[in-house]
Every structure is written in structure tokens, then in C-alpha cells.
PAFI-979244 format. One record per residue (C-alpha): x, y, z; residue in one letter. Coordinates in steps of 0.2 Angstrom, whole numbers. Last residue first. Example, Ala and Ser with C-alpha at 12.3 -4.5 7.8 and 13.67 -1.06 7.14 Angstrom:
X: 68	Y: -5	Z: 36	residu: S
X: 62	Y: -22	Z: 39	residu: A
//
This chain:
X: -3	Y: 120	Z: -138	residu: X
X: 12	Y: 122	Z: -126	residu: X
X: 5	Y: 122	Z: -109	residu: X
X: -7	Y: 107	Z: -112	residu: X
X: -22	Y: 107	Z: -99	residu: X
X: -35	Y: 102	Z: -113	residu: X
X: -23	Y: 89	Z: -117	residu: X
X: -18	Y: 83	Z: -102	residu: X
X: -35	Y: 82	Z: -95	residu: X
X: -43	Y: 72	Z: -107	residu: X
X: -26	Y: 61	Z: -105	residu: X
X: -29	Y: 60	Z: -88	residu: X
X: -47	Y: 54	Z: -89	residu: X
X: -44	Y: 43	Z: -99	residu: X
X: -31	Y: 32	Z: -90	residu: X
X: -41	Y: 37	Z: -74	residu: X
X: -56	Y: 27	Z: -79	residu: X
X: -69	Y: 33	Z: -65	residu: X
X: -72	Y: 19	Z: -52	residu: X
X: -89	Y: 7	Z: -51	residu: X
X: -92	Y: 4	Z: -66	residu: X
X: -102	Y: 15	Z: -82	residu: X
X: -116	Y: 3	Z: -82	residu: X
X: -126	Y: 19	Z: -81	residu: X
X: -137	Y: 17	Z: -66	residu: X
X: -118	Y: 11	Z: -59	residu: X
X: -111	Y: 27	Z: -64	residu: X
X: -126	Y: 35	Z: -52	residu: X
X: -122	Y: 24	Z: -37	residu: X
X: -103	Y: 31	Z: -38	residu: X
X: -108	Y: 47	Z: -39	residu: X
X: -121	Y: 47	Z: -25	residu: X
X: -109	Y: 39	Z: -13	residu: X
X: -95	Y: 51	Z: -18	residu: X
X: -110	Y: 63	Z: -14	residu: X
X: -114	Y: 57	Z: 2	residu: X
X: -97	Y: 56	Z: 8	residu: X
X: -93	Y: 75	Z: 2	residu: X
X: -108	Y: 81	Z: 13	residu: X
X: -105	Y: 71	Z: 29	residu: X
X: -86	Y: 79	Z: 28	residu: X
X: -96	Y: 95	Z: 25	residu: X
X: -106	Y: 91	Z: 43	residu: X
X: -89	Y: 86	Z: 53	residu: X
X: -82	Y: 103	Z: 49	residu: X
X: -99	Y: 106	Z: 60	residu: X
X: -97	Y: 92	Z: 73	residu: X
X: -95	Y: 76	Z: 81	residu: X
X: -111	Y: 63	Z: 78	residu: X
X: -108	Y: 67	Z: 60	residu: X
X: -96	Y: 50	Z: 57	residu: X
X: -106	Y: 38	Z: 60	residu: X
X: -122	Y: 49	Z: 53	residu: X
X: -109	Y: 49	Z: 36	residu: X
X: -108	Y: 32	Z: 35	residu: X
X: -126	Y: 29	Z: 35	residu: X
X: -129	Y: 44	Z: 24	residu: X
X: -117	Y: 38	Z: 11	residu: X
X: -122	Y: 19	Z: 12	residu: X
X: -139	Y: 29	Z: 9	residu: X
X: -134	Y: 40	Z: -5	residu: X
X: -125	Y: 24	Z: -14	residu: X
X: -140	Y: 13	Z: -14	residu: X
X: -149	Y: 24	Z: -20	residu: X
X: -141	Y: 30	Z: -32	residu: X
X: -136	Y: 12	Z: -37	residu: X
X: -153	Y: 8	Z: -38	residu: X
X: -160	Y: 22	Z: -48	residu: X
X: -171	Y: 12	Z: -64	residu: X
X: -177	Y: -3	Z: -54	residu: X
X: -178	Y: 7	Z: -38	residu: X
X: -189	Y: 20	Z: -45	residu: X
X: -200	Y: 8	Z: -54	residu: X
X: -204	Y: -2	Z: -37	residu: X
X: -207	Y: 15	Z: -27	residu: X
X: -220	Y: 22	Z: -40	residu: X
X: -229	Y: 4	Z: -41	residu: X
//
């Protein structure tokens, strides 16, 4: 029951940290830089799994996010 309630309320994070993992092992059998390489693609895979949890989509809005950056970043406030 545990499992089955974890999976209906983190599916996309799990599903992204294991695509993550599964990619990343591909990739691992090199090296140690290799390793942080692993790291970054598990995360991406764990960030876009946890914006699907949220129904947020599956890539970040960029038009907004550049426009919250642009004005906290303004030189001339």
C-alpha cells in the first residue's frame, strides 16, 4: 500500500530519477568527471519529474523566467 501511494503521488520523480540513473550508468562506465556528469543528469531527471508531480509541464517557462531575472538583475533600478 506504501509503494502504491508513493507512486501515485511522486511518479514523475520517479520516473525522472531513474531515466536519470539509467542514462547516467550508460554514461558512468568511464570515469570520475564522468560521476558529476551522472549527478547533473539525475537531477535534471529529478527536476523535471518533480514539475510534472506539480502539473507545472515538462520545461521551465523561459519567457518568465527571463523577465523575473531582468528585473531583479536590472543595472539601472
Amino acid at each position: 500500500m506504501l509503494w502504491k501511494e508513493m507512486w501515485e503521488s511522486h511518479r514523475g520523480r520517479i520516473v525522472g530519477v531513474t531515466g536519470g540513473v539509467l542514462f547516467g550508468i550508460v554514461y558512468l562506465v568511464s570515469g570520475f568527471w564522468d560521476m558529476l556528469f551522472f549527478a547533473l543528469v539525475v537531477f535534471i531527471g529529478y527536476i523535471f519529474g518533480k514539475r510534472k508531480d506539480l502539473h507545472q509541464g515538462s520545461l521551465p517557462q523561459w519567457k518568465e523566467a527571463v523577465q523575473r531575472l531582468s528585473e531583479k538583475w536590472r543595472p539601472f533600478k
